[in-house]
C-alpha positions in Angstrom: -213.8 56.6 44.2 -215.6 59.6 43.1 -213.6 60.0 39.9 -214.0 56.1 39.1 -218.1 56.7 39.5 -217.5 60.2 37.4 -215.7 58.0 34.5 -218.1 54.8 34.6 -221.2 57.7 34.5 -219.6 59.1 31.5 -218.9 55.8 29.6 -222.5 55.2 30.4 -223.7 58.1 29.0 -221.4 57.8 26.2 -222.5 54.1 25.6 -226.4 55.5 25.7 -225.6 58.2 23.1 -224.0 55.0 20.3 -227.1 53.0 21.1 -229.6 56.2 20.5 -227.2 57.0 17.4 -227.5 53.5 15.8 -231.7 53.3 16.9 -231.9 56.7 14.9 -229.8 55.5 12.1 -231.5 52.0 11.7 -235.3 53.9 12.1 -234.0 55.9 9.2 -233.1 52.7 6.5 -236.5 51.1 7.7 -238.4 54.2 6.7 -236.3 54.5 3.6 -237.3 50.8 2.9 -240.9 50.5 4.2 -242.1 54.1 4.4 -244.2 53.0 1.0 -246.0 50.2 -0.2 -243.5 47.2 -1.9 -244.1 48.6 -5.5 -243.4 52.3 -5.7 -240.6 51.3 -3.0 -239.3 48.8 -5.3 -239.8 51.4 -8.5 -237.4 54.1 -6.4 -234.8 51.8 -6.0 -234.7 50.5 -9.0 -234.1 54.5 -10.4 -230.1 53.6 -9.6 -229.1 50.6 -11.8 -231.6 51.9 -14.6 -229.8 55.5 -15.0 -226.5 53.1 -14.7 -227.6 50.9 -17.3 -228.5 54.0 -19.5 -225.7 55.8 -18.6 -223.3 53.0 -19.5 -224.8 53.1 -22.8 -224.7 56.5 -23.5 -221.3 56.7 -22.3 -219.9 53.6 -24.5 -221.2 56.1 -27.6 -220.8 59.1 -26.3 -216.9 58.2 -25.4 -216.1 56.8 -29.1 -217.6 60.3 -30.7 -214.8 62.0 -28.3 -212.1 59.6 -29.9 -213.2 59.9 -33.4 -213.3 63.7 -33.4 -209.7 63.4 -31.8 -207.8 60.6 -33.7 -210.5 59.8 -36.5 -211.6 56.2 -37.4 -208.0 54.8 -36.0 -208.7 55.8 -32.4 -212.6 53.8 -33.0 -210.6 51.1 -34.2 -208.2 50.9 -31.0 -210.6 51.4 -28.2 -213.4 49.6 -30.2 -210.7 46.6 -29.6 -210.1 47.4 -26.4 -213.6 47.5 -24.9 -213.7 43.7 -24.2 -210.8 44.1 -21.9 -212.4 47.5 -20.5 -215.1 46.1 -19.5 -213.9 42.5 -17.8 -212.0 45.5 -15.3 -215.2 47.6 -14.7 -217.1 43.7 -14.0 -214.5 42.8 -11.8 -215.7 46.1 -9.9 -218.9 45.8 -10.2 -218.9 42.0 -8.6 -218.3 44.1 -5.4 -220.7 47.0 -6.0 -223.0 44.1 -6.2 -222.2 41.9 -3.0 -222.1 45.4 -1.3 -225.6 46.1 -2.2 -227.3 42.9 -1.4 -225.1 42.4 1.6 -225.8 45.6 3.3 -229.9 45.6 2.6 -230.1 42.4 3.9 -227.7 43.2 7.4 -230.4 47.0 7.7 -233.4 44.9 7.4 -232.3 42.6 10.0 -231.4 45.1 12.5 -227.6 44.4 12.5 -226.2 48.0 12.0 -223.1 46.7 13.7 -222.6 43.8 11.1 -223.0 46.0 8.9 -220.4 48.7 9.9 -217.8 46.0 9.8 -219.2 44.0 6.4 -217.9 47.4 4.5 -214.8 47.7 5.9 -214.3 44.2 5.2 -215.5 44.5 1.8 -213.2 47.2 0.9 -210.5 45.3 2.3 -210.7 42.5 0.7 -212.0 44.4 -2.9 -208.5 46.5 -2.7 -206.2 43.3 -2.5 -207.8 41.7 -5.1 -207.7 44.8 -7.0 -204.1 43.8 -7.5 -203.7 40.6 -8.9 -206.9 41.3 -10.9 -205.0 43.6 -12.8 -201.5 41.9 -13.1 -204.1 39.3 -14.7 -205.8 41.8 -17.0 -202.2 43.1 -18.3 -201.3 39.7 -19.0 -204.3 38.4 -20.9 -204.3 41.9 -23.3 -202.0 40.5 -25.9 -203.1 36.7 -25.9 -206.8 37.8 -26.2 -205.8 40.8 -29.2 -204.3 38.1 -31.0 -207.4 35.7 -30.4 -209.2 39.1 -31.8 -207.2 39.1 -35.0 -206.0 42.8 -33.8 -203.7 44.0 -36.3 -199.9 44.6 -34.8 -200.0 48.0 -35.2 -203.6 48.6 -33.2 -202.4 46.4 -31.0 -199.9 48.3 -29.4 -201.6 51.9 -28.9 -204.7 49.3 -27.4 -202.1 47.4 -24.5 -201.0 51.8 -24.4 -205.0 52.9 -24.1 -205.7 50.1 -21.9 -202.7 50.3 -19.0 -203.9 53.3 -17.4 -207.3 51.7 -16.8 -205.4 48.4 -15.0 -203.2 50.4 -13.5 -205.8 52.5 -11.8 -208.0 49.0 -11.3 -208.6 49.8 -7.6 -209.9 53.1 -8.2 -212.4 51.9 -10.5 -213.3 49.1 -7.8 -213.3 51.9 -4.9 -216.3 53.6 -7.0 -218.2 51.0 -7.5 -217.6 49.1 -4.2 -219.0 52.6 -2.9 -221.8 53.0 -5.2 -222.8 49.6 -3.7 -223.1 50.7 -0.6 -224.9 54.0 -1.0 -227.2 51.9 -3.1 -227.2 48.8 -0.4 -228.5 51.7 2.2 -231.6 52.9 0.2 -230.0 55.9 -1.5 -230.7 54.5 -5.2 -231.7 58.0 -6.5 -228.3 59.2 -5.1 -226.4 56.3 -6.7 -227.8 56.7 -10.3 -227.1 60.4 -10.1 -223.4 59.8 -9.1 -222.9 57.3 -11.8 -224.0 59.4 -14.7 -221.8 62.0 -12.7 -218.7 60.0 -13.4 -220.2 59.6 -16.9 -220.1 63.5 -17.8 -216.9 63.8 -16.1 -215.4 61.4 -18.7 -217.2 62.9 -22.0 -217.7 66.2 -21.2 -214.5 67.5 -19.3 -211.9 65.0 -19.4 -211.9 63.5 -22.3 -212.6 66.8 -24.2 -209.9 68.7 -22.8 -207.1 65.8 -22.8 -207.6 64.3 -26.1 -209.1 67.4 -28.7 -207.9 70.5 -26.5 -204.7 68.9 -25.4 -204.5 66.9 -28.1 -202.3 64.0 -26.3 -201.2 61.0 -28.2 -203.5 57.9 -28.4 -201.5 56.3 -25.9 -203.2 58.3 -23.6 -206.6 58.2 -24.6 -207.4 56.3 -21.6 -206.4 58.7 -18.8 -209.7 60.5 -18.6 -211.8 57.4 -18.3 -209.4 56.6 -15.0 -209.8 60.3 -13.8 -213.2 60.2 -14.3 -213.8 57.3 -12.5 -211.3 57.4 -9.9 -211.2 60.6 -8.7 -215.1 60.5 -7.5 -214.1 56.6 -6.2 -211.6 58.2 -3.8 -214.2 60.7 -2.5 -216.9 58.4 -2.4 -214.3 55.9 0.2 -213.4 58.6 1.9 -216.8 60.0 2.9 -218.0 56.7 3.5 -215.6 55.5 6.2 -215.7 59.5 7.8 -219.7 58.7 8.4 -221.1 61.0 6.2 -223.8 58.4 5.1 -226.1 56.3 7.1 -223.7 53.8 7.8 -220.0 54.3 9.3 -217.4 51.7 8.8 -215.6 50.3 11.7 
């Protein structure tokens, strides 16, 4: 009797210490949320899609002057081509960077930590199985919408060759951005815009560099360091998430 008393104190106790845990963590997204008045809190969190929106732009021009210095006015030519069908995979991954963010704020500000917990597993759940058909969908359309794009034969084989690595690593690029959601979706918008021109600087400044002018790796391949770049921090970003390290931990 004694040691069933022992165990139902310590499951007590243990039950306490969640509750106390999740109070804490939801004080903490209110204050992040409401600590100022509705403008300068609106201003912060706006700091994350602004140095994305930048970023992306700096990255679009930053990442051609990479390919010109490595394969000249040809490798312009093939991802210049190629950018439609670049970035209908990075807004398939950002449809759930998206949902995550507006998703989550509205669960914190309604007090449902718990829902919220489970909303990001789902979400990466279902983000990763759509990941694949999403991409065997991609791969398919490449040649049908060259054509449409008058792409001459030639380009449009090294663009299907630049392109592949980006599908084939599709739900990589939707972990990052899935996760970018969510930090963003707790109140870490700072944070977020910081990450993404991290990924940014990953792919002009060391990948891309070193692969494609130090290397110097066929064209074919000029599309590894925009999946490294992106995937490797995507990876990270999932697995800190789900091991707690942020506000929120997945269940």
């Amino acid at each position: 009797m004694s040691t069933d008393s022992e165990q139902a104190a310590e499951a007590s106790i243990s039950v306490k210490e969640t509750n106390d845990d999740m109070l804490k963590s939801l004080e903490e997204e209110r204050k992040r949320f409401s600590k100022l008045k509705p403008l300068p809190t609106l201003l912060i969190l706006s700091v994350g899609p602004l140095l994305t929106s930048v970023g992306t732009a700096l990255h679009d021009s930053c990442d051609l002057l990479v390919i010109s210095e490595a394969y000249g006015s040809y490798g312009v030519s093939v991802a210049g081509l190629s950018s439609l069908l670049r970035f209908f995979c990075v807004g398939i991954s950002l449809y759930f960077g998206y949902a995550a963010t507006l998703k989550i704020s509205s669960l914190i500000g309604q007090n449902r930590k718990l829902d919220a917990e489970l909303f990001i597993a789902d979400i990466f759940r279902f983000s990763l199985i759509i990941s694949v058909p999403g991409a065997i969908f991609v791969y398919f359309i490449c040649e049908p919408v060259l054509k449409y794009m008058n792409c001459p034969d030639f380009i449009r084989k090294d663009s299907i060759s630049y392109l592949l690595p980006i599908i084939v690593t599709m739900p990589t690029l939707i972990m990052l951005q899935t996760s970018m959601g969510v930090i963003q979706g707790e109140g870490r918008s700072i944070l977020c815009g910081i990450l993404q021109l991290g990924v940014f600087i990953l792919n002009c400044c060391v990948f891309a560099p070193i692969i494609e002018i130090a290397a110097k790796a066929p064209i074919k391949y000029s599309g590894v360091p925009y999946t490294l770049a992106h995937g490797i921090p995507g990876i990270v970003l999932m697995i800190c998430i789900f091991q707690g390290r942020f506000s929120i931990k997945p269940t």
